[in-house]
KEFI-928688 format. One record per residue (C-alpha): z, y negated, x. Coordinates in steps of 0.1 Angstrom, whole numbers, plus 5000, padded with zeros to 4 digits. Layout:
// residues N
REC     z     y     x
REC     Z     Y     X
...
//
This chain:
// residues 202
REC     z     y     x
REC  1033  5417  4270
REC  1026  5449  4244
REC  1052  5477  4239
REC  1050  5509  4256
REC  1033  5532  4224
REC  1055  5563  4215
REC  1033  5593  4230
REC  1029  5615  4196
REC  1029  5653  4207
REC  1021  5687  4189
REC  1049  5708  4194
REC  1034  5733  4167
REC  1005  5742  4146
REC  0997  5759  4113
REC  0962  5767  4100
REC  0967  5767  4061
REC  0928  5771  4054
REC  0892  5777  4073
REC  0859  5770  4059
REC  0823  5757  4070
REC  0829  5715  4063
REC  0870  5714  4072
REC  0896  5732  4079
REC  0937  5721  4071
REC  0965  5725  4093
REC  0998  5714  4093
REC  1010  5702  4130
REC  1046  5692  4139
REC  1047  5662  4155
REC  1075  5639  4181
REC  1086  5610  4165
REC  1099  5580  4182
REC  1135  5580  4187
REC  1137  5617  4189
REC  1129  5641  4164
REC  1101  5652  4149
REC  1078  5654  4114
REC  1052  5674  4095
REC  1021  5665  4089
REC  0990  5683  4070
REC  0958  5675  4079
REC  0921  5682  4071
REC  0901  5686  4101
REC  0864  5675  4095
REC  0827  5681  4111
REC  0820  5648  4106
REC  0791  5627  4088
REC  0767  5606  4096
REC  0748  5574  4070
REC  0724  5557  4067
REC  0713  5515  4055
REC  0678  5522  4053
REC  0666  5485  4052
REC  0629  5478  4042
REC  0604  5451  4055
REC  0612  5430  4020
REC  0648  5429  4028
REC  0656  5457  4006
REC  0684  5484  4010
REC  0684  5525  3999
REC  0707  5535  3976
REC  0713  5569  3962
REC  0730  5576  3926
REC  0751  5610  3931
REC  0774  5631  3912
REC  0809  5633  3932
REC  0827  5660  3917
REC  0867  5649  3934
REC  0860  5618  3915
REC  0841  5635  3881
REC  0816  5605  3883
REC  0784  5594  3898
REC  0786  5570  3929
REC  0761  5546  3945
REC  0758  5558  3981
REC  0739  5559  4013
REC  0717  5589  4025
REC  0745  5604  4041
REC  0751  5638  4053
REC  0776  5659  4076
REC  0771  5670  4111
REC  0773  5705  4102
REC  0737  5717  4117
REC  0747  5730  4154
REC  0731  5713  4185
REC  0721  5681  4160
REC  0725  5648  4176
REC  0737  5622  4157
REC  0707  5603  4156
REC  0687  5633  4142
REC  0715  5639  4120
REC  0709  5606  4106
REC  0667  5611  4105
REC  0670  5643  4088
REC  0697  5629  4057
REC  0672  5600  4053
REC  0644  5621  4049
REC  0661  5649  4028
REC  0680  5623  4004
REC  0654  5594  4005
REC  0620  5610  4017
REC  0619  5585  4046
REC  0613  5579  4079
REC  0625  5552  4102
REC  0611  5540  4133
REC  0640  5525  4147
REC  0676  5534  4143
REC  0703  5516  4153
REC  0741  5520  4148
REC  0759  5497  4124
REC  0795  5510  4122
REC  0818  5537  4127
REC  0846  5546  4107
REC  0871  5573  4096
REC  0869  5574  4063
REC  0909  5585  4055
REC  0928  5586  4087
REC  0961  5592  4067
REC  0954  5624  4064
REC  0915  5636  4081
REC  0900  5628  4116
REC  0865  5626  4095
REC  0847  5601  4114
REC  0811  5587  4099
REC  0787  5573  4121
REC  0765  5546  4100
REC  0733  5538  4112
REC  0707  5511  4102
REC  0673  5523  4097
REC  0639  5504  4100
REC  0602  5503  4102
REC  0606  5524  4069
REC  0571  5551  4060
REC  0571  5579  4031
REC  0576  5616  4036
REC  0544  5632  4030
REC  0547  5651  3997
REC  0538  5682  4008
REC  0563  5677  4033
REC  0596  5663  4013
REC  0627  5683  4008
REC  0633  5708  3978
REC  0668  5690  3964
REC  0690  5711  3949
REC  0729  5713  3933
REC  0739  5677  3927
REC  0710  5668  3948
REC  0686  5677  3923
REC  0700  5651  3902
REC  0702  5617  3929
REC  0682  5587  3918
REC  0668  5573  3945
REC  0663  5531  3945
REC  0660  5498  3966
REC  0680  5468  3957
REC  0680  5438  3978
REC  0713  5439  4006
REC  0723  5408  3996
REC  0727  5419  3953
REC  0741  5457  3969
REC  0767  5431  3991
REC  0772  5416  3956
REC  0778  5450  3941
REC  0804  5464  3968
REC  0824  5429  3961
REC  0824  5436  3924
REC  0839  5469  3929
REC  0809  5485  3915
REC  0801  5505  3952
REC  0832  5520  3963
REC  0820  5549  3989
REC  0833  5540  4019
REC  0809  5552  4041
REC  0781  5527  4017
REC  0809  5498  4020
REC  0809  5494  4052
REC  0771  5500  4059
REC  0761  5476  4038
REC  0788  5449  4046
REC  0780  5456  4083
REC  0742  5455  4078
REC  0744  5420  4058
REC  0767  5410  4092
REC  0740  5419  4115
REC  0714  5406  4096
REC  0731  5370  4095
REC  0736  5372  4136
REC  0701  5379  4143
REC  0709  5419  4149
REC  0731  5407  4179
REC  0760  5432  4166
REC  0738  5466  4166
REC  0747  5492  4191
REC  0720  5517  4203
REC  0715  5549  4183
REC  0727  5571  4211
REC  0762  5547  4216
REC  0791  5570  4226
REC  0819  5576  4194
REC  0851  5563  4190
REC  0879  5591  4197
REC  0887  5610  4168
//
């Protein structure tokens, strides 16, 4: 028989700072056996990524410059849910194209996950995308910023599996994905959840 959970309640709230990707408030919270505590915490849009998996068994990866880190990281196309109205599976569609100059005939989700939850309620949705055809040139996204600069490149799931396990991929959102593709590839795709599955509470 479990233990009753300690009901954590917001007897106050603080915005700190606002802007268009997250916002950071400090709440005070009840703590169990009476009392309470202070917590900060950056409240996120959300993302959404992508393991774009090709017909030879190959995944997407992008090369981008992270600035909080001062390096470049290997990562999915990934994006946040900042466009209003956006589904998440058009999230998804659109990052793909913008970051990889893609399109996916089937999109399935892989994984869920909140990328910090120590101190953000980001969640990222991960999705696996198939039945992979170009962007028309004409049609492909202007990059620009640090997008400007991604290198764009397949390498086969089971070598970017290899790569996360060597600590050479270490973007969580890309960790997962591929770890969770490589899973449901090896169970026949029995894990996959449809594209328009319900989230886990944030």
């Amino acid at each position: 028989m479990s233990a009753v959970e300690h009901r954590y309640e917001v007897r106050s709230r603080e915005q700190r700072w606002s802007g268009r990707i997250f916002e950071v408030v400090t709440e005070e919270v009840t703590m169990p056996g009476g009392g309470t505590g202070l917590r900060d915490i950056v409240r996120h849009v959300g993302a959404v990524a992508v393991v774009a998996l090709d017909d030879a068994g190959q995944v997407v990866l992008i090369r981008q410059y992270r600035h909080p880190v001062g390096r470049h990281l290997w990562e999915l196309p990934a994006g946040l849910m900042d466009v209003s109205g956006e589904d998440l599976p058009a999230a998804a569609a659109r990052e793909l194209a913008e970051e990889a100059d893609l399109t996916a005939g089937r999109m399935d989700v892989l994984v869920d996950l909140h990328s910090s939850p120590g101190f953000t309620n980001e969640l990222v949705r991960v999705f696996l995308a198939r039945d992979l055809a170009e962007v028309p040139p004409e049609r492909r996204h202007e990059r620009r910023d640090e997008e400007a600069d991604l290198q764009v490149v397949r390498i086969d799931l089971d070598e970017a599996v290899g790569m996360v396990l060597a600590g050479e991929i270490t973007n969580a959102s890309c960790v997962a994905g591929l770890l969770a593709a490589a899973r449901a590839r090896d169970t026949g795709w029995s894990t996959l959840r449809r594209a328009e599955a319900p989230l886990p509470p944030r």
